[in-house]
C-alpha atoms as a printed R data frame, in Angstrom:
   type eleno elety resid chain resno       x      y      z
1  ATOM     1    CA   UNK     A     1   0.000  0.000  0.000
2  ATOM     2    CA   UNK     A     2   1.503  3.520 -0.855
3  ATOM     3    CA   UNK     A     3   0.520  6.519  1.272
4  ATOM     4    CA   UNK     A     4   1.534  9.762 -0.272
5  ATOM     5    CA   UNK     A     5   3.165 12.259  1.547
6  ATOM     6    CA   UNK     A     6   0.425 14.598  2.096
7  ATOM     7    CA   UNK     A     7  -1.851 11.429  3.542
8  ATOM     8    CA   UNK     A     8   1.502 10.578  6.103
9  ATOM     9    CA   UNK     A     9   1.638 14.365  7.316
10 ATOM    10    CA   UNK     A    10  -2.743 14.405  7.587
11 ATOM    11    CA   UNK     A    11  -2.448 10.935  9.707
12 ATOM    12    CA   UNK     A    12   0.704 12.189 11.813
13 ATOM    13    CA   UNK     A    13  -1.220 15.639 12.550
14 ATOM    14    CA   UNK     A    14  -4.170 14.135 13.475
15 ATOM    15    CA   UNK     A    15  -1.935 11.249 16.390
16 ATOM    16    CA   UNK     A    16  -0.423 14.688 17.298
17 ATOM    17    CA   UNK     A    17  -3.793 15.610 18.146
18 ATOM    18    CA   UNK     A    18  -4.668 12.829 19.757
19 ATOM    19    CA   UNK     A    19  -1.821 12.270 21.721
20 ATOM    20    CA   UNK     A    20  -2.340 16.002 23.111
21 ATOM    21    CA   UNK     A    21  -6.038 15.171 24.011
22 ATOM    22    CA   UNK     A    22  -4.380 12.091 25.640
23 ATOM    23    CA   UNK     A    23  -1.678 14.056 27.726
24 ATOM    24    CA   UNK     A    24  -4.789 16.819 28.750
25 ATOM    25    CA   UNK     A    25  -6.676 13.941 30.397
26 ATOM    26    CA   UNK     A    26  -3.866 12.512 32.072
27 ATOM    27    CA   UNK     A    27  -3.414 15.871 33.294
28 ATOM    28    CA   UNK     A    28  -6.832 16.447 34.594
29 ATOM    29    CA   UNK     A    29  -7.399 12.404 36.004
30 ATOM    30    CA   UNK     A    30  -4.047 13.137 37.902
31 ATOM    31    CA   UNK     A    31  -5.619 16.431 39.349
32 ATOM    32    CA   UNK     A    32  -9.048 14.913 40.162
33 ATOM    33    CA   UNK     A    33  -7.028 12.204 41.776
34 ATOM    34    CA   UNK     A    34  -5.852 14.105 43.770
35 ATOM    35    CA   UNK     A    35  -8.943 16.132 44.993
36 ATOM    36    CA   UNK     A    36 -10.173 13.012 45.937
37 ATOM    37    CA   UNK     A    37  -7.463 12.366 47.957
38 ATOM    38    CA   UNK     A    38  -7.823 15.585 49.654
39 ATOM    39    CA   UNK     A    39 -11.256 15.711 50.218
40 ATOM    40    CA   UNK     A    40 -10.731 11.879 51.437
41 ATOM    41    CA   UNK     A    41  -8.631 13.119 53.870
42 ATOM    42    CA   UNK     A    42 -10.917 15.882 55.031
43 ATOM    43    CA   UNK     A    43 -13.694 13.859 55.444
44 ATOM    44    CA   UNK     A    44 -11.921 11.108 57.782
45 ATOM    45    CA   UNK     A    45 -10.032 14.284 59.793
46 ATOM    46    CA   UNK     A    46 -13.549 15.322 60.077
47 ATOM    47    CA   UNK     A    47 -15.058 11.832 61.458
48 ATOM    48    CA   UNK     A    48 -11.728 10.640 63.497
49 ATOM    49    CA   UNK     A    49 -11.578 14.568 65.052
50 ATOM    50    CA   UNK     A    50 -15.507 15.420 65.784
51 ATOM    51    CA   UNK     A    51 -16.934 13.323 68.779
């Protein structure tokens, strides 16, 4: 199968794409991640401190 230039630079554009979409929602799963730690943490400080 031949792919002619143009078609190799459209298909390596659009992984570049994807692969940014892919690093963005790494991004924001890490920071959600780590809200739920936080508010984890609050919630048993808040149960373990409030008797």
């Amino acid at each position: 199968m031949i792919v002619f230039l143009a078609e190799q630079r459209r298909i390596v554009a659009k992984v570049d794409q994807l692969m940014a979409l892919v690093d963005q929602l790494e991004a924001q799963l890490a920071a959600s991640r780590a809200t739920d730690k936080n508010l984890f943490e609050a919630l048993v400080a808040e149960l373990t401190c409030s008797s």
